[in-house]
C-alpha positions as CSV (number, residue, x, y, z in Angstrom):
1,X,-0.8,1.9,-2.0
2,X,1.2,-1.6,-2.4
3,X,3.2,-2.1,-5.2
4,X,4.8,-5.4,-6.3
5,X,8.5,-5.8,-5.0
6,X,9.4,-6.8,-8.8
7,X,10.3,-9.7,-10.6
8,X,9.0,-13.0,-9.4
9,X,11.8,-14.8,-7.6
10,X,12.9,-18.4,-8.8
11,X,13.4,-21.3,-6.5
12,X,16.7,-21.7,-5.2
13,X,18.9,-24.2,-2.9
14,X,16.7,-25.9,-0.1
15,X,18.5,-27.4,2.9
16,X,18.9,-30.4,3.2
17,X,19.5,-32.8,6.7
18,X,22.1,-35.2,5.8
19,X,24.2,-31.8,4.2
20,X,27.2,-30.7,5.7
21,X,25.6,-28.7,8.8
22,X,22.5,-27.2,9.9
23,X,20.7,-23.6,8.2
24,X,22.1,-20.7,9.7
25,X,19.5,-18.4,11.6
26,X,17.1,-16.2,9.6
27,X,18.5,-12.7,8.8
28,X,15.6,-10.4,10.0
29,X,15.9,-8.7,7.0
30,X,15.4,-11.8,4.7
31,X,12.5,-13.0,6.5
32,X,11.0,-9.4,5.9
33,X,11.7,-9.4,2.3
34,X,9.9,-12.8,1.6
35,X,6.7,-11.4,3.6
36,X,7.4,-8.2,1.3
37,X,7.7,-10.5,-2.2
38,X,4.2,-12.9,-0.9
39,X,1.5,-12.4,-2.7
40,X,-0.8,-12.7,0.6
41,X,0.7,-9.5,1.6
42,X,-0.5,-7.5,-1.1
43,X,-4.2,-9.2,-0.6
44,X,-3.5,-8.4,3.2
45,X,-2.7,-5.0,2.3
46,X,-5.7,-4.6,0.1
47,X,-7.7,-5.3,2.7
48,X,-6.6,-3.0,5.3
49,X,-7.6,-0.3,2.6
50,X,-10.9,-2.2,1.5
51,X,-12.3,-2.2,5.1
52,X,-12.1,1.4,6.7
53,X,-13.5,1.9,3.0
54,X,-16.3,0.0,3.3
55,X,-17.3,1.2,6.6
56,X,-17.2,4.9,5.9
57,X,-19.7,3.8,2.7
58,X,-22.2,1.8,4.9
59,X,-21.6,4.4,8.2
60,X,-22.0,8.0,6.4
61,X,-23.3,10.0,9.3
62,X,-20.4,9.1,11.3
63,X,-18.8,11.7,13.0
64,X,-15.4,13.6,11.7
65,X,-13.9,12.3,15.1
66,X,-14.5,8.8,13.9
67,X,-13.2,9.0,10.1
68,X,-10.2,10.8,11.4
69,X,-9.5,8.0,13.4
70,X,-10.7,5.3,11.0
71,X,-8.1,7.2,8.2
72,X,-5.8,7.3,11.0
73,X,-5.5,3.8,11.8
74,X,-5.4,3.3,7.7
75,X,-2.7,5.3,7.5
76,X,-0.8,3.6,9.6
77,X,-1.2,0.0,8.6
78,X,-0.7,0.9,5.2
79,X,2.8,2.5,6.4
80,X,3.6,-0.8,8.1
81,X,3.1,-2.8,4.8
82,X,5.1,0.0,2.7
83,X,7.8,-0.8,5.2
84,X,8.0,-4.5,5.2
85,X,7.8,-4.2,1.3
86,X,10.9,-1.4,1.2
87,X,13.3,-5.0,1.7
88,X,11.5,-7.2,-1.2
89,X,13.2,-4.4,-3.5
90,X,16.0,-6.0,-5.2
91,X,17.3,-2.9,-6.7
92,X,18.8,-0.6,-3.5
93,X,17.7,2.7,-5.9
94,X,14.2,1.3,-5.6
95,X,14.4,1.2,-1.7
96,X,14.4,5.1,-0.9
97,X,11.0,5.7,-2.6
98,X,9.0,2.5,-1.1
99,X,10.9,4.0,2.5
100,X,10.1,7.4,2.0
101,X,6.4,6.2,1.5
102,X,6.1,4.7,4.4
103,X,7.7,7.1,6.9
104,X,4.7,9.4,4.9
105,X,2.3,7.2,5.9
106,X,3.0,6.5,9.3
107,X,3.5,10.8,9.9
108,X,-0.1,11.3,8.5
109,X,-2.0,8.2,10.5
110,X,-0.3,10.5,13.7
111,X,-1.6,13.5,12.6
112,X,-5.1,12.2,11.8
113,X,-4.7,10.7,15.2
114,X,-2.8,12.9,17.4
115,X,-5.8,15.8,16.6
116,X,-9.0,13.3,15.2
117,X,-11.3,16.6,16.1
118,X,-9.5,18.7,13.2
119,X,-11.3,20.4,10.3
120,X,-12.9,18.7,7.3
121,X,-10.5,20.9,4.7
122,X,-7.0,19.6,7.4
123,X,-7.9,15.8,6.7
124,X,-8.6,16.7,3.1
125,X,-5.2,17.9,2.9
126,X,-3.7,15.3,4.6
127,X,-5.3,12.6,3.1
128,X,-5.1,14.4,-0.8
129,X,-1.6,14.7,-0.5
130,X,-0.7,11.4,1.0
131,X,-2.7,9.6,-2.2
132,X,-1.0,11.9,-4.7
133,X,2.9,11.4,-3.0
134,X,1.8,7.6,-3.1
135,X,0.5,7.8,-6.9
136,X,3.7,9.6,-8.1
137,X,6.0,7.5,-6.1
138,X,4.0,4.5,-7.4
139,X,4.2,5.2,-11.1
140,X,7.9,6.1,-11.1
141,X,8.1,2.1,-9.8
142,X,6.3,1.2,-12.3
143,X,8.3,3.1,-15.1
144,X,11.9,2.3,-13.3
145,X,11.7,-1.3,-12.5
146,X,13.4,-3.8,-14.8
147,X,11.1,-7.1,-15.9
148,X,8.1,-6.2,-13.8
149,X,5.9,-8.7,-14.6
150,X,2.4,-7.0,-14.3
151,X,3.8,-3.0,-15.4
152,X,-0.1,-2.1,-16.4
153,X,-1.4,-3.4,-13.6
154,X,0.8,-1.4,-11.1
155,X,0.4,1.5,-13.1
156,X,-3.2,1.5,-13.3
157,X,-3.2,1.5,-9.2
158,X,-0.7,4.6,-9.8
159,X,-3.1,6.9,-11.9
160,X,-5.8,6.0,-9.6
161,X,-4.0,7.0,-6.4
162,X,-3.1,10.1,-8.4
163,X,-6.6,11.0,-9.3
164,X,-7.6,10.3,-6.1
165,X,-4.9,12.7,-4.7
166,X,-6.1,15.4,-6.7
167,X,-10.2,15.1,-6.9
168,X,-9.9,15.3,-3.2
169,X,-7.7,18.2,-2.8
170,X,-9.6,20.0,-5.9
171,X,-12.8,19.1,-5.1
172,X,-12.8,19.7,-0.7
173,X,-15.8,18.3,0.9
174,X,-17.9,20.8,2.5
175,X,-19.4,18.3,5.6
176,X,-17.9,15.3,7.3
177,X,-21.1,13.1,5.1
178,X,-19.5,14.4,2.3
179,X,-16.3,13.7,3.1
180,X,-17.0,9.8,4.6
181,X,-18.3,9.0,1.2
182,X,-15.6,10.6,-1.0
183,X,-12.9,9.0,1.5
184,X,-14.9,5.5,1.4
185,X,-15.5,5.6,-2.4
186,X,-11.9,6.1,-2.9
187,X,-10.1,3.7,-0.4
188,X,-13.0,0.8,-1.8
189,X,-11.7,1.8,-5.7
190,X,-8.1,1.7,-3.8
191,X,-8.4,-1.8,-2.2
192,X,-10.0,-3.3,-5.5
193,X,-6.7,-1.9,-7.6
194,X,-4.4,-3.7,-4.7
195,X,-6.4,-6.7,-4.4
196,X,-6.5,-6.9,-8.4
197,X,-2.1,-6.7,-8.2
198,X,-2.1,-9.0,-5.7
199,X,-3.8,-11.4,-7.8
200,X,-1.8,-10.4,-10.5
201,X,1.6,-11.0,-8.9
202,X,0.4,-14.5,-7.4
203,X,0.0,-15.7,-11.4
204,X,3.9,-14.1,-11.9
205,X,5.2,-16.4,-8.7
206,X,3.2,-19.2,-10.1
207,X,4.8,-19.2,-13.4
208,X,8.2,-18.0,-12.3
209,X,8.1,-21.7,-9.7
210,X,6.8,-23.5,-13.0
211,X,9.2,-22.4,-15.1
């Protein structure tokens, strides 16, 4: 689950072509940080989780083959954004967790795609524990960062990965139906939460640039 990379940067020094010599070249890691701290980002990352959502809701019969493969490739596009936003973290001690999130990530997208034809209780597991890692490591962002300008907000997408996390490990689907619409209902709640931060942290960067 995305989590904002903290407070809302100010503007700072533009270049200018009469100054004293042209920009140097753009550090890798900076232009990876400003994706990380865009609002769009967020939005983008809210829908990579709204859309394998909504199709396991509309497609229930599909096969465990395909929403092992859908969760799979959700998995992993979530890891990718988890990465990119590890370097909009200002605070270094806030890097490890957003890392260690997405490295989790990207190893359960390959297990639900190295072995798509696995049991209904393995994906359960993966996908349980993956939702309650993300929730914790969510909510201790939430409760660590200095000035975060939308703390509820963030931690209301924490509690609900956590609950997530847990109602599907407690509560194991006994078919792949069942499964598709427990999966689907929670990545649509998921995607909402996100798409609701990102909205959230596009009002911060619009007052931070008024201010």
């Amino acid at each position: 689950m995305t989590t904002s990379p903290g407070r809302a940067p100010g503007t700072g020094a533009q270049y200018e072509p009469d100054g004293p010599g042209p920009p140097r070249a753009a550090d890798p890691a900076e232009v990876l940080a400003a994706l990380g701290r865009s609002w769009t980002w967020i939005l983008a990352s809210a829908v990579a989780t709204l859309v394998p959502g909504i199709l396991l809701l509309v497609w229930p019969e599909a096969t465990l083959h395909v929403v092992a493969v859908l969760i799979g490739l959700y998995l992993l596009a979530a890891g990718a954004f988890r990465f990119v936003e590890t370097f909009a973290r200002r605070e270094q001690g806030h890097r490890l967790p957003s890392l260690l999130l997405a490295v989790l990530y990207v190893l359960a997208g390959v297990l639900c795609l190295r072995n798509p034809l696995q049991t209904i209780t393995a994906l359960s597991l993966i996908v349980g524990l993956v939702w309650l890692v993300s929730g914790m490591l969510t909510l201790y962002h939430a409760l660590a960062a200095p000035d975060l300008p939308h703390r509820g907000f963030v931690l209301g997408a924490a509690v609900l990965a956590l609950v997530a996390g847990v109602v599907v490990l407690a509560l194991p689907a006994e078919s792949a139906r069942a499964l598709t619409r427990l999966l689907g209902l929670w990545l649509v709640l998921l995607g909402l939460a996100e798409a609701g931060l990102a909205l959230a942290w596009r009002a911060a960067l619009r007052r931070a640039a008024a201010g």
